[in-house]
mmCIF file of the N, C-alpha and C atoms, coordinates in Angstrom:
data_MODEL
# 
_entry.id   MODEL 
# 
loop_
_atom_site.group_PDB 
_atom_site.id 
_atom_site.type_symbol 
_atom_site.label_atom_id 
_atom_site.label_alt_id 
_atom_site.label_comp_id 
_atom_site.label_asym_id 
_atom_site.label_entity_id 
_atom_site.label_seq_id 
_atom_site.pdbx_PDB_ins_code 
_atom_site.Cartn_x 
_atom_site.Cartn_y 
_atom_site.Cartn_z 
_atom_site.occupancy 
_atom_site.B_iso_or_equiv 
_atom_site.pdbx_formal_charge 
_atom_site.auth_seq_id 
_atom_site.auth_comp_id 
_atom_site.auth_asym_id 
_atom_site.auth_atom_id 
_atom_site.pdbx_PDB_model_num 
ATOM 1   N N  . UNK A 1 1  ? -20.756 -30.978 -34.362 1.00 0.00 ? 1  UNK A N  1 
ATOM 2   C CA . UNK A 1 1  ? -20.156 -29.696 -34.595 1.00 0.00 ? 1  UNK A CA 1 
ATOM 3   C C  . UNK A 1 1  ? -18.822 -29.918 -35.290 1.00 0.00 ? 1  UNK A C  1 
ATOM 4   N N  . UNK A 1 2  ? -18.811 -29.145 -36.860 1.00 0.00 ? 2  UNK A N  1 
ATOM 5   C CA . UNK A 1 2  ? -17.305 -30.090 -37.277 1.00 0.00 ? 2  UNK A CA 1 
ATOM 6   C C  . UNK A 1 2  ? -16.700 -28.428 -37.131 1.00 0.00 ? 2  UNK A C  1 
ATOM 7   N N  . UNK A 1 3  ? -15.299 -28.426 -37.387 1.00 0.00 ? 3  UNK A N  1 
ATOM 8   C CA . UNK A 1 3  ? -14.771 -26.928 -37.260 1.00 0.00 ? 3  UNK A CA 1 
ATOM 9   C C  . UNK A 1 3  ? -13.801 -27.590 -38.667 1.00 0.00 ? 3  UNK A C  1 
ATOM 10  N N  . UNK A 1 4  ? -13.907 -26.439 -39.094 1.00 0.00 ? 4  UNK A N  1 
ATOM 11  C CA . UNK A 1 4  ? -12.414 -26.420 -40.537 1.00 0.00 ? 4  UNK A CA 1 
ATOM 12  C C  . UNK A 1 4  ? -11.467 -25.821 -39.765 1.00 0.00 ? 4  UNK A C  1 
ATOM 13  N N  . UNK A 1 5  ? -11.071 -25.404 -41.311 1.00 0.00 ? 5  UNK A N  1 
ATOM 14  C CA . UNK A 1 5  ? -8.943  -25.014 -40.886 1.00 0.00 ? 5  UNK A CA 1 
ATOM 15  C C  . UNK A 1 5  ? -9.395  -23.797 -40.291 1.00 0.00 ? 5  UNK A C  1 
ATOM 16  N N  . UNK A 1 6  ? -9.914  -22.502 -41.069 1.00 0.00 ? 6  UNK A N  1 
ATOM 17  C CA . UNK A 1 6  ? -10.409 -21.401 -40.497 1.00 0.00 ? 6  UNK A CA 1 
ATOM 18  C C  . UNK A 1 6  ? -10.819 -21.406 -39.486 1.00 0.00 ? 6  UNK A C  1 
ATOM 19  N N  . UNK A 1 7  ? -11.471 -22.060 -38.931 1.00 0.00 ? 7  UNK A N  1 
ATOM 20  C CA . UNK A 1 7  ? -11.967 -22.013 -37.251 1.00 0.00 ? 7  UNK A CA 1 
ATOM 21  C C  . UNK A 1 7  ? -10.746 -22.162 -36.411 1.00 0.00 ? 7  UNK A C  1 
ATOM 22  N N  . UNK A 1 8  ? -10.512 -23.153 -36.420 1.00 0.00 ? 8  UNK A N  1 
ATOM 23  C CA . UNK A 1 8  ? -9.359  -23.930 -35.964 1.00 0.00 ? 8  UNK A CA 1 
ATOM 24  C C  . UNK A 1 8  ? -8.220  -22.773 -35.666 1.00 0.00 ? 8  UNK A C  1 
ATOM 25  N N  . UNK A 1 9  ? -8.217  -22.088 -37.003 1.00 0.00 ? 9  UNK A N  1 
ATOM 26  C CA . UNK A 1 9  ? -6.881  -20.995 -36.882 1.00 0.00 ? 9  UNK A CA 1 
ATOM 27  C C  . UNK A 1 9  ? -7.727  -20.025 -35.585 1.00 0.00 ? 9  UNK A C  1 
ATOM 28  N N  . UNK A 1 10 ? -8.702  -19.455 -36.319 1.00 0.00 ? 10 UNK A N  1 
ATOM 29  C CA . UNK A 1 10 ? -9.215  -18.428 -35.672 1.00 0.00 ? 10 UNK A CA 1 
ATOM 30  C C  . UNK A 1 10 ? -9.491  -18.976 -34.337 1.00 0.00 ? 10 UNK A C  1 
ATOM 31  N N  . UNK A 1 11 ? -9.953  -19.717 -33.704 1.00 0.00 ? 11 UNK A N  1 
ATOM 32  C CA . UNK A 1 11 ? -9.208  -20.144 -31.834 1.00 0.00 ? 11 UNK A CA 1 
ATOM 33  C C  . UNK A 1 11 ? -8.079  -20.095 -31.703 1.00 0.00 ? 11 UNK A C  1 
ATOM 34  N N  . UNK A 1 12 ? -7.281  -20.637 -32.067 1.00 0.00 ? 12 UNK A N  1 
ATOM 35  C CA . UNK A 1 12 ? -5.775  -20.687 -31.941 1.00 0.00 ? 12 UNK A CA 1 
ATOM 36  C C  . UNK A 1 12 ? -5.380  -19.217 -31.665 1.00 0.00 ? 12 UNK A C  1 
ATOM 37  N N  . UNK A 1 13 ? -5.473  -18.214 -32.224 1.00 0.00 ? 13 UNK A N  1 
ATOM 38  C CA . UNK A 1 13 ? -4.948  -17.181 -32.136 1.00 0.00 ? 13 UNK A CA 1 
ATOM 39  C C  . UNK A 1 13 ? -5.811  -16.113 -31.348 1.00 0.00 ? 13 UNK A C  1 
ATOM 40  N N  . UNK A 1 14 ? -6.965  -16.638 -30.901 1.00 0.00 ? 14 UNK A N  1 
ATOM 41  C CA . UNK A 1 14 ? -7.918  -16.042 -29.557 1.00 0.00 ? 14 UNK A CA 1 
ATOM 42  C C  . UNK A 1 14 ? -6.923  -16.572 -28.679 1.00 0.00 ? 14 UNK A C  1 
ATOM 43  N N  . UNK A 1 15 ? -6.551  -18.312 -28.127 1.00 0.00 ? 15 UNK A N  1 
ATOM 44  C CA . UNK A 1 15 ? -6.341  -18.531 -27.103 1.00 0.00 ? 15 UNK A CA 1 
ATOM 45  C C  . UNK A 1 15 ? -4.685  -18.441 -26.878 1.00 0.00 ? 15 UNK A C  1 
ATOM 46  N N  . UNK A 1 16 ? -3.840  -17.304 -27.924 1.00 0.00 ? 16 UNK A N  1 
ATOM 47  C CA . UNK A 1 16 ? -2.441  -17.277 -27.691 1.00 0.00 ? 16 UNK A CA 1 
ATOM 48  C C  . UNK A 1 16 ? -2.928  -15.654 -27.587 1.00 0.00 ? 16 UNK A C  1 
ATOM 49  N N  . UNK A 1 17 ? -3.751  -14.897 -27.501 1.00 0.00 ? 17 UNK A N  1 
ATOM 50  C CA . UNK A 1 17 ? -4.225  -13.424 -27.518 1.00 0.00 ? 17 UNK A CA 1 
ATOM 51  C C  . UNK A 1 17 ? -4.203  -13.325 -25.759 1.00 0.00 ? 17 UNK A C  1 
ATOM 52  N N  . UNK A 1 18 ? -4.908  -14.520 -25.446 1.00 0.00 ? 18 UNK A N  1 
ATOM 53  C CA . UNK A 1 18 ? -5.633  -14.307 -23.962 1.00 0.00 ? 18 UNK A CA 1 
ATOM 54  C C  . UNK A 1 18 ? -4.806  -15.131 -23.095 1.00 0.00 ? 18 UNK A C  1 
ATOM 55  N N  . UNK A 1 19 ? -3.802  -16.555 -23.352 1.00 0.00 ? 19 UNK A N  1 
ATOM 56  C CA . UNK A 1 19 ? -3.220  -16.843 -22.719 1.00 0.00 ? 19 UNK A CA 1 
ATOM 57  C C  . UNK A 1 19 ? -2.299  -16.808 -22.487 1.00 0.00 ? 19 UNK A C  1 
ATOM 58  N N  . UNK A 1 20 ? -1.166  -16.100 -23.867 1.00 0.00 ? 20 UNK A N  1 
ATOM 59  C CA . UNK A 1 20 ? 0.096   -15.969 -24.129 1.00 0.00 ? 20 UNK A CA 1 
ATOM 60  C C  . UNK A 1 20 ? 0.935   -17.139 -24.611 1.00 0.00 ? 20 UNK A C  1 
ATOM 61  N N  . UNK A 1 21 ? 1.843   -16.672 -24.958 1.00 0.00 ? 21 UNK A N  1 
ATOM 62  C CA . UNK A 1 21 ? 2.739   -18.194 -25.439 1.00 0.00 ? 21 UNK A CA 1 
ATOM 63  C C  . UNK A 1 21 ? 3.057   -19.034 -24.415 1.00 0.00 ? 21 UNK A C  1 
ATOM 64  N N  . UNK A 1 22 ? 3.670   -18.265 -23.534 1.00 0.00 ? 22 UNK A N  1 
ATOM 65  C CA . UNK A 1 22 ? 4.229   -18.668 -22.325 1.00 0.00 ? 22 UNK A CA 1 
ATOM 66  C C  . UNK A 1 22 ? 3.004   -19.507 -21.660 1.00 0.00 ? 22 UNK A C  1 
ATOM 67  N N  . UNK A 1 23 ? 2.087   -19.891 -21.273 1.00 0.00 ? 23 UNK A N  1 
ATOM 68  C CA . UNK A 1 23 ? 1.491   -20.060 -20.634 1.00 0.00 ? 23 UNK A CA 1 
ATOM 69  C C  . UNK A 1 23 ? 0.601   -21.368 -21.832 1.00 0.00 ? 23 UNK A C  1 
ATOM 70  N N  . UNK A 1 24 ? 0.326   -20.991 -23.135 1.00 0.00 ? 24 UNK A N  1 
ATOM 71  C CA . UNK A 1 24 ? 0.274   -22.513 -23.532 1.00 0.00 ? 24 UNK A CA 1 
ATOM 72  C C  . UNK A 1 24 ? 0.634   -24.140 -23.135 1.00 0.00 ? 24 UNK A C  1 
ATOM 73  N N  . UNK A 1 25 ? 1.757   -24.254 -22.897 1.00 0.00 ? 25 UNK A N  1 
ATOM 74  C CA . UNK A 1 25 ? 2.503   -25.503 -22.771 1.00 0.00 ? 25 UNK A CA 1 
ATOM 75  C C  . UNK A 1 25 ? 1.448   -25.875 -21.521 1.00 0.00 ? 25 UNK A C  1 
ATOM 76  N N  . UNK A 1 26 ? 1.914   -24.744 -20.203 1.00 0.00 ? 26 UNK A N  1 
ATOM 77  C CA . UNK A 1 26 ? 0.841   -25.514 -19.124 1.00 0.00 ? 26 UNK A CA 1 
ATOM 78  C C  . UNK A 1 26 ? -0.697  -25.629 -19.849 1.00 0.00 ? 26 UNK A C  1 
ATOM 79  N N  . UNK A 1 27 ? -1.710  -24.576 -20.258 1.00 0.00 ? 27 UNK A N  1 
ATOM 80  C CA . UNK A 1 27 ? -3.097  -25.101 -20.299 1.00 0.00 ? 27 UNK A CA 1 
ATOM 81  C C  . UNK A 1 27 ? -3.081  -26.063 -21.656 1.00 0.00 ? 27 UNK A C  1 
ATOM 82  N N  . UNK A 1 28 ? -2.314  -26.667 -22.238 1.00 0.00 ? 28 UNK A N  1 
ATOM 83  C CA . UNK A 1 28 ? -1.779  -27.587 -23.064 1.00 0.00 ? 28 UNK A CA 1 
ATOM 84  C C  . UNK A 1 28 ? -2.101  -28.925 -21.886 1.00 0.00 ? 28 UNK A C  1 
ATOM 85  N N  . UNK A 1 29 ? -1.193  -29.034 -21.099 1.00 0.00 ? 29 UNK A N  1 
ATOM 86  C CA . UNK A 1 29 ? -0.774  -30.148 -20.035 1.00 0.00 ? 29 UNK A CA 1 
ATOM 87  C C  . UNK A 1 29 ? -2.138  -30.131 -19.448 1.00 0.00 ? 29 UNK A C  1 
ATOM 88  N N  . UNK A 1 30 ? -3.237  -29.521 -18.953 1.00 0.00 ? 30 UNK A N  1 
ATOM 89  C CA . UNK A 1 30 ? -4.281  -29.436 -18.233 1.00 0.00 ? 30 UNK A CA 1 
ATOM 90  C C  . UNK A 1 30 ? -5.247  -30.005 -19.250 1.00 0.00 ? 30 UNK A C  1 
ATOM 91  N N  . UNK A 1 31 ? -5.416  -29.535 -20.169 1.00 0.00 ? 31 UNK A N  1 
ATOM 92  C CA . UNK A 1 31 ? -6.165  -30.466 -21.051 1.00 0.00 ? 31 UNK A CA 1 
ATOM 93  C C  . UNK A 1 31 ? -6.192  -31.489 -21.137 1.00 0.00 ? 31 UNK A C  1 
ATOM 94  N N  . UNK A 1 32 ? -4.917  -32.020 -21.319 1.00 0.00 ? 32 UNK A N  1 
ATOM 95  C CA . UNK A 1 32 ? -4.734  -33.598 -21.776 1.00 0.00 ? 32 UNK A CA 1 
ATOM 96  C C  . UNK A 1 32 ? -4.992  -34.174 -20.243 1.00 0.00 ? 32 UNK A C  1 
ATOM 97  N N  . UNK A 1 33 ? -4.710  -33.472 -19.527 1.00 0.00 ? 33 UNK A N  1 
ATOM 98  C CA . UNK A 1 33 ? -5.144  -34.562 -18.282 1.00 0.00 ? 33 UNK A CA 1 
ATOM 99  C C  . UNK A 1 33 ? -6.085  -34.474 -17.657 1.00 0.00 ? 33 UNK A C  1 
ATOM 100 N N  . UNK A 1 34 ? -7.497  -33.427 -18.269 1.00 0.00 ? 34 UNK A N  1 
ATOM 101 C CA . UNK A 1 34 ? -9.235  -33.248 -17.864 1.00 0.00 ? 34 UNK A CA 1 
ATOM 102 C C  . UNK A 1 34 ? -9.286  -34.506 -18.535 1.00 0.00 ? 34 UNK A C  1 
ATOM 103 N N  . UNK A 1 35 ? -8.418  -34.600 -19.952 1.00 0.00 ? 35 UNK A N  1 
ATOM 104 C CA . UNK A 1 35 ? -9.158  -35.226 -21.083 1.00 0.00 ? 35 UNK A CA 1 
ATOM 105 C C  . UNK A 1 35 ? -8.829  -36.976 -20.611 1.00 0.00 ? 35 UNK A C  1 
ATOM 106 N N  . UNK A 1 36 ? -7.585  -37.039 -19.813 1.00 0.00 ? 36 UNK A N  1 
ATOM 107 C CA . UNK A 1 36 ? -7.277  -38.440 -19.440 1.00 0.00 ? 36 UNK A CA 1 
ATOM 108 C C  . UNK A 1 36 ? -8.710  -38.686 -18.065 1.00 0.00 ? 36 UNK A C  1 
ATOM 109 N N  . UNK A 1 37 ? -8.441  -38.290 -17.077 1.00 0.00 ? 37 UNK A N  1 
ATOM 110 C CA . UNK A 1 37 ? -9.354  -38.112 -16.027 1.00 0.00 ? 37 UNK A CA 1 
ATOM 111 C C  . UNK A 1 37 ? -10.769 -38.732 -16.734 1.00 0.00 ? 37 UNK A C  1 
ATOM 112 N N  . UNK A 1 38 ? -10.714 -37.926 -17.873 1.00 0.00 ? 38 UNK A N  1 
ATOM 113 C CA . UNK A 1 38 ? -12.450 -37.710 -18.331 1.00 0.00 ? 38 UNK A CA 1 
ATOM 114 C C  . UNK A 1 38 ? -12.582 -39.254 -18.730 1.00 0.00 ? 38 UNK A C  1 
ATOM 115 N N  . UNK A 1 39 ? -11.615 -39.589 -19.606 1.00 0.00 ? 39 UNK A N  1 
ATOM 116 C CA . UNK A 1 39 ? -11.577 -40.984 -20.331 1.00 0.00 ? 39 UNK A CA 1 
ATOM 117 C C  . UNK A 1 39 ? -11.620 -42.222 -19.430 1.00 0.00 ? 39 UNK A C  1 
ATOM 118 N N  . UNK A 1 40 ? -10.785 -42.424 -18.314 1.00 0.00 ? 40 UNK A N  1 
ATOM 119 C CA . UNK A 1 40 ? -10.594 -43.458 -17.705 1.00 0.00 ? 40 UNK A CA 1 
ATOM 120 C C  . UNK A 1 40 ? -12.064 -43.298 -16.807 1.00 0.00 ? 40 UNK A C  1 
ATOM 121 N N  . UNK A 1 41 ? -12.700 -42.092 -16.182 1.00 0.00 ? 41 UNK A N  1 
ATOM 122 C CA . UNK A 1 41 ? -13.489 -42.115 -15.426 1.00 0.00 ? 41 UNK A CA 1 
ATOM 123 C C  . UNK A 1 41 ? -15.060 -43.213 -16.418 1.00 0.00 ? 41 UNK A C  1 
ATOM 124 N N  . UNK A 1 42 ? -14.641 -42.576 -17.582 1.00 0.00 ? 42 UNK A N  1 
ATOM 125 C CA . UNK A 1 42 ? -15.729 -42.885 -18.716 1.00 0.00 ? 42 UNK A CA 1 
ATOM 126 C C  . UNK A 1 42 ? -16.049 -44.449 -19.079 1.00 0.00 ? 42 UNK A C  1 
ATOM 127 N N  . UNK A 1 43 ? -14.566 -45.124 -18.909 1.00 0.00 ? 43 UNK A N  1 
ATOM 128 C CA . UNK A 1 43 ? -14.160 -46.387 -18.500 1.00 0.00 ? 43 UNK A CA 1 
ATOM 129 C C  . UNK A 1 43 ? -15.093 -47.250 -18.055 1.00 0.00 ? 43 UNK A C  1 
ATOM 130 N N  . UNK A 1 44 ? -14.582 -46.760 -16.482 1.00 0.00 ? 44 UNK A N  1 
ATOM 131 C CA . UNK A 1 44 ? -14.998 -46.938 -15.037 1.00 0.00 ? 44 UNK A CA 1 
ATOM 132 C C  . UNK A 1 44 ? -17.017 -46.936 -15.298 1.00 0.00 ? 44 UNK A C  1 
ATOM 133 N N  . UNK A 1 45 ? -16.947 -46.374 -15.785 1.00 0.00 ? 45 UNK A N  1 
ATOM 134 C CA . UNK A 1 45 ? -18.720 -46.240 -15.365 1.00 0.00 ? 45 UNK A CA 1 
ATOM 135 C C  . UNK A 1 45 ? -19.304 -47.462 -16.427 1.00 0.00 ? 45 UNK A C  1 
ATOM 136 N N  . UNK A 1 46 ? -18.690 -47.103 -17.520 1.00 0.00 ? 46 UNK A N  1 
ATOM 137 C CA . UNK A 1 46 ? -18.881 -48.415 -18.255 1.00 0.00 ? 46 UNK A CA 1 
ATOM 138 C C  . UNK A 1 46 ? -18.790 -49.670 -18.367 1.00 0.00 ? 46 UNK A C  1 
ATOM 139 N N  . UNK A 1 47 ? -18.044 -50.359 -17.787 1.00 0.00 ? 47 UNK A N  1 
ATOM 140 C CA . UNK A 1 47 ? -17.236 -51.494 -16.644 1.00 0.00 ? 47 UNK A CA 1 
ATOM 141 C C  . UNK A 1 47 ? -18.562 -51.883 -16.313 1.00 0.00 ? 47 UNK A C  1 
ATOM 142 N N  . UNK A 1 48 ? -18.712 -50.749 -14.911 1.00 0.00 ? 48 UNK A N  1 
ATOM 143 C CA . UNK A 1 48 ? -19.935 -51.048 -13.937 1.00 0.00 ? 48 UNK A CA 1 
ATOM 144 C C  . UNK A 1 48 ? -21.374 -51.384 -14.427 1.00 0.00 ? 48 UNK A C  1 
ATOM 145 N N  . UNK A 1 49 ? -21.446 -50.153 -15.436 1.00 0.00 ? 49 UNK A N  1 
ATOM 146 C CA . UNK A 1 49 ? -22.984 -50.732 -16.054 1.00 0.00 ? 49 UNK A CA 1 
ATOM 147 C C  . UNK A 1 49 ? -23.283 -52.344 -16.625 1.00 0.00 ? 49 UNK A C  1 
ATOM 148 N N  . UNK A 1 50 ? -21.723 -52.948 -17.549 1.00 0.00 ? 50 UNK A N  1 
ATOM 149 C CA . UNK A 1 50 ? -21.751 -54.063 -17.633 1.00 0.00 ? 50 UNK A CA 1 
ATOM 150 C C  . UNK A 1 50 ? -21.901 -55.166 -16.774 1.00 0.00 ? 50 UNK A C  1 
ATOM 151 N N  . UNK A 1 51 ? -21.090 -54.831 -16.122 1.00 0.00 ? 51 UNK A N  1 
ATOM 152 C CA . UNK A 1 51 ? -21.027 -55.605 -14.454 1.00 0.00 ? 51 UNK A CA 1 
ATOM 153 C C  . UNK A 1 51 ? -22.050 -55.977 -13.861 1.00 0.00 ? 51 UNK A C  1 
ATOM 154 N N  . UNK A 1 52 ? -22.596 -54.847 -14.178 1.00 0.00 ? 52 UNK A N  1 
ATOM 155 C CA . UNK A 1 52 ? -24.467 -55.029 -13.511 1.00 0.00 ? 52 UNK A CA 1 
ATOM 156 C C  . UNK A 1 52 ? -25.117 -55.713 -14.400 1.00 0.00 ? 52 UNK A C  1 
ATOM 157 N N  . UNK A 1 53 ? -25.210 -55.630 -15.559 1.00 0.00 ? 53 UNK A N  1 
ATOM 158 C CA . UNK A 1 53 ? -25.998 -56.007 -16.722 1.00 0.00 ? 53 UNK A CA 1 
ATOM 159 C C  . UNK A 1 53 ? -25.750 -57.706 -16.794 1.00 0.00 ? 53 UNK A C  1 
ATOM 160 N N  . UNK A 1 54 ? -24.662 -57.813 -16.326 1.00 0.00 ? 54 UNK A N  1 
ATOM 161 C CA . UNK A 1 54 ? -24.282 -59.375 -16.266 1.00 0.00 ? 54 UNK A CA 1 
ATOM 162 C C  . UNK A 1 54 ? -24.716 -59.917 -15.427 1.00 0.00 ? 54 UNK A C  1 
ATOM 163 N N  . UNK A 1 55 ? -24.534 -59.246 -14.444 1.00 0.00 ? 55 UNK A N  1 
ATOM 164 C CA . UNK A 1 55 ? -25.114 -59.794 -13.010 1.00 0.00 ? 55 UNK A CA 1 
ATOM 165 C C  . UNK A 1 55 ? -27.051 -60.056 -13.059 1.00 0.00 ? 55 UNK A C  1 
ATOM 166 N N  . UNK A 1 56 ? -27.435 -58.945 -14.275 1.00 0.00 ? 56 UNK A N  1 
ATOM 167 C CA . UNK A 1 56 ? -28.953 -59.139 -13.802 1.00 0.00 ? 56 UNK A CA 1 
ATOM 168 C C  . UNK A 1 56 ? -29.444 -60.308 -15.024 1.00 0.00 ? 56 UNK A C  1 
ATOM 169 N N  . UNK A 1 57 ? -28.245 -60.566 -15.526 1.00 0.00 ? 57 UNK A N  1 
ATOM 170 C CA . UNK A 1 57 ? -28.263 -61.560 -16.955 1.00 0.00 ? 57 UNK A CA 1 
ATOM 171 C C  . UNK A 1 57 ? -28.711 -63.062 -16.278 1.00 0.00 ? 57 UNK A C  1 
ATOM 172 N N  . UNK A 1 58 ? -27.408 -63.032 -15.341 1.00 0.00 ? 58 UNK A N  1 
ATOM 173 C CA . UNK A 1 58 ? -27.182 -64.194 -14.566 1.00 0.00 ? 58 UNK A CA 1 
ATOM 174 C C  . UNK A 1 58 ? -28.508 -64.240 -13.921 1.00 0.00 ? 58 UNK A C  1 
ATOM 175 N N  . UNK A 1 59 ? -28.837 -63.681 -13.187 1.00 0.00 ? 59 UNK A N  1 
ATOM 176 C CA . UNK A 1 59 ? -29.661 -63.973 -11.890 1.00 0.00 ? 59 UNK A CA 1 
ATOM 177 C C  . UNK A 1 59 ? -31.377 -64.285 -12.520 1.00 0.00 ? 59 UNK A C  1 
ATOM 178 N N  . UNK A 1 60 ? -31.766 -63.667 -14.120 1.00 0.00 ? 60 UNK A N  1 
ATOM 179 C CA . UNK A 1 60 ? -32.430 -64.052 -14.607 1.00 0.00 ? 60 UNK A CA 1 
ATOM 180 C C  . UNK A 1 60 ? -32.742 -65.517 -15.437 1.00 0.00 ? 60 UNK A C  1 
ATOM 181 N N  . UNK A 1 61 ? -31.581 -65.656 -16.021 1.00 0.00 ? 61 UNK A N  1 
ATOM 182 C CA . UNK A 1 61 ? -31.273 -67.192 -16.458 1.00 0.00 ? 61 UNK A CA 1 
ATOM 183 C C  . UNK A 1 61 ? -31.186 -67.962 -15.167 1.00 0.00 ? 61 UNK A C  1 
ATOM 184 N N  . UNK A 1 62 ? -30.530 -67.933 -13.840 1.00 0.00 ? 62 UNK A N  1 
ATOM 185 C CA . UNK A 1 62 ? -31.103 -69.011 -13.095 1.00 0.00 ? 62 UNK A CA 1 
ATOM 186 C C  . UNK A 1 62 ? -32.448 -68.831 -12.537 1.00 0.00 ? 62 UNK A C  1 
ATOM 187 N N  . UNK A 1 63 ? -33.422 -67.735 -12.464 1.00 0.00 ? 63 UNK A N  1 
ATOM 188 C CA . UNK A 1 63 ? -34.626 -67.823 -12.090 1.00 0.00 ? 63 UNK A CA 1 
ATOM 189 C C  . UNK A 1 63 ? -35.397 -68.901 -13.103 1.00 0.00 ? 63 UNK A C  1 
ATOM 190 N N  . UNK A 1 64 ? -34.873 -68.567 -14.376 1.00 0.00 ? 64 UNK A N  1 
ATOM 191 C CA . UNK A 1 64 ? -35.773 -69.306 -15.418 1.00 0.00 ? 64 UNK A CA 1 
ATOM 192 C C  . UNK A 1 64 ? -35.160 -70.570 -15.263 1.00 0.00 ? 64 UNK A C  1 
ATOM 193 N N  . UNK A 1 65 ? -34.163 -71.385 -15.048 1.00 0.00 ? 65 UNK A N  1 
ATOM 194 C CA . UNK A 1 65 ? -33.588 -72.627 -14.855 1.00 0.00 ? 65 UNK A CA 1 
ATOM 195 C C  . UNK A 1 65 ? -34.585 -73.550 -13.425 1.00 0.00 ? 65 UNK A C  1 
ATOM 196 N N  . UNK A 1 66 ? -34.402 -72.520 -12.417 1.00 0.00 ? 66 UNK A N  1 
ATOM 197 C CA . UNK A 1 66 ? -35.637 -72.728 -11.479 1.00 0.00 ? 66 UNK A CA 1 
ATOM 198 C C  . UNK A 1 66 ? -36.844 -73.523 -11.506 1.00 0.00 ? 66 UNK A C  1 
ATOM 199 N N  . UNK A 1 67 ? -37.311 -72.058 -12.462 1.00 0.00 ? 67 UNK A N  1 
ATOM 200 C CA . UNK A 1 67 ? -38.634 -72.485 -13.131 1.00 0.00 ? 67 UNK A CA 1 
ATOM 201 C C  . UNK A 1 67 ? -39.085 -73.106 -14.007 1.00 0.00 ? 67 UNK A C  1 
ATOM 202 N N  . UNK A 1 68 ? -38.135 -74.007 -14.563 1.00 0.00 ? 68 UNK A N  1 
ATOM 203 C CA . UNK A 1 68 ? -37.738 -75.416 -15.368 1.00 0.00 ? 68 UNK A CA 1 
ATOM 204 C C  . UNK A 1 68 ? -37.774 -76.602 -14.563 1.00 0.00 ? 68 UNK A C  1 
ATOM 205 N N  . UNK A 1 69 ? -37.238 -76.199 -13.433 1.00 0.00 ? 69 UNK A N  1 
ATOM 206 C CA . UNK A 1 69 ? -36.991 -77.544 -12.498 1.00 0.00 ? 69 UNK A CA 1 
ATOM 207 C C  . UNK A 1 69 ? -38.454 -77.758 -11.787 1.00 0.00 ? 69 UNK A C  1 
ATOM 208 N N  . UNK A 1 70 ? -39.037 -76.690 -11.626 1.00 0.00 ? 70 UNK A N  1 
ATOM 209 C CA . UNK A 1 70 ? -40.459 -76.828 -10.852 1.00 0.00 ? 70 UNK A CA 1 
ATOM 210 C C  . UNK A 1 70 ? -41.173 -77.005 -11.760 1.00 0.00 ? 70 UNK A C  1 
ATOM 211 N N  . UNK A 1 71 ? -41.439 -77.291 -12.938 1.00 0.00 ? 71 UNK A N  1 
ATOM 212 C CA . UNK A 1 71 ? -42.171 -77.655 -13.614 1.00 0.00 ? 71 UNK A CA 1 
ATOM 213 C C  . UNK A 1 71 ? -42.168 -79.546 -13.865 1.00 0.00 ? 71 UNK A C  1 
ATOM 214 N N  . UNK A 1 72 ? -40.921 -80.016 -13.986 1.00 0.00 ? 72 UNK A N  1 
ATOM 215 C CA . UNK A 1 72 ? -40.811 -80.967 -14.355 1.00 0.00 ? 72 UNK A CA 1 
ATOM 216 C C  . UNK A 1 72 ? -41.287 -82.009 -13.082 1.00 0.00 ? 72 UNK A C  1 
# 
């Protein structure tokens, strides 16, 4: 979904219609910190999936190391 300048304007001046000036700065500040929350959480899950992915990396390469040794 791309938005131009026109869009862009035309929200802008919905969300100073409905929220006021005054009241920008805070849902300004709330954004950026859904948007931090959102990011680090986004992190976090990603981390873990690796974490795991390594772990099932590992545990497969020594099954097959195993099954190298019982062969010989």
């Amino acid at each position: 979904m791309n938005f131009g300048g026109w869009e862009i304007l035309v929200i802008a001046v919905i969300v100073v219609l409905l929220f006021g000036g005054a009241q920008l700065p805070k849902l300004a500040k709330s954004m950026g910190s859904f948007v931090s929350e959102f990011s680090n959480a986004k992190d976090e899950a990603e981390n873990a999936l690796k974490i795991k992915k390594t772990k099932k990396t590992e545990k497969a390469d020594a099954l097959k190391k195993t099954e190298k040794a019982k062969r010989k």
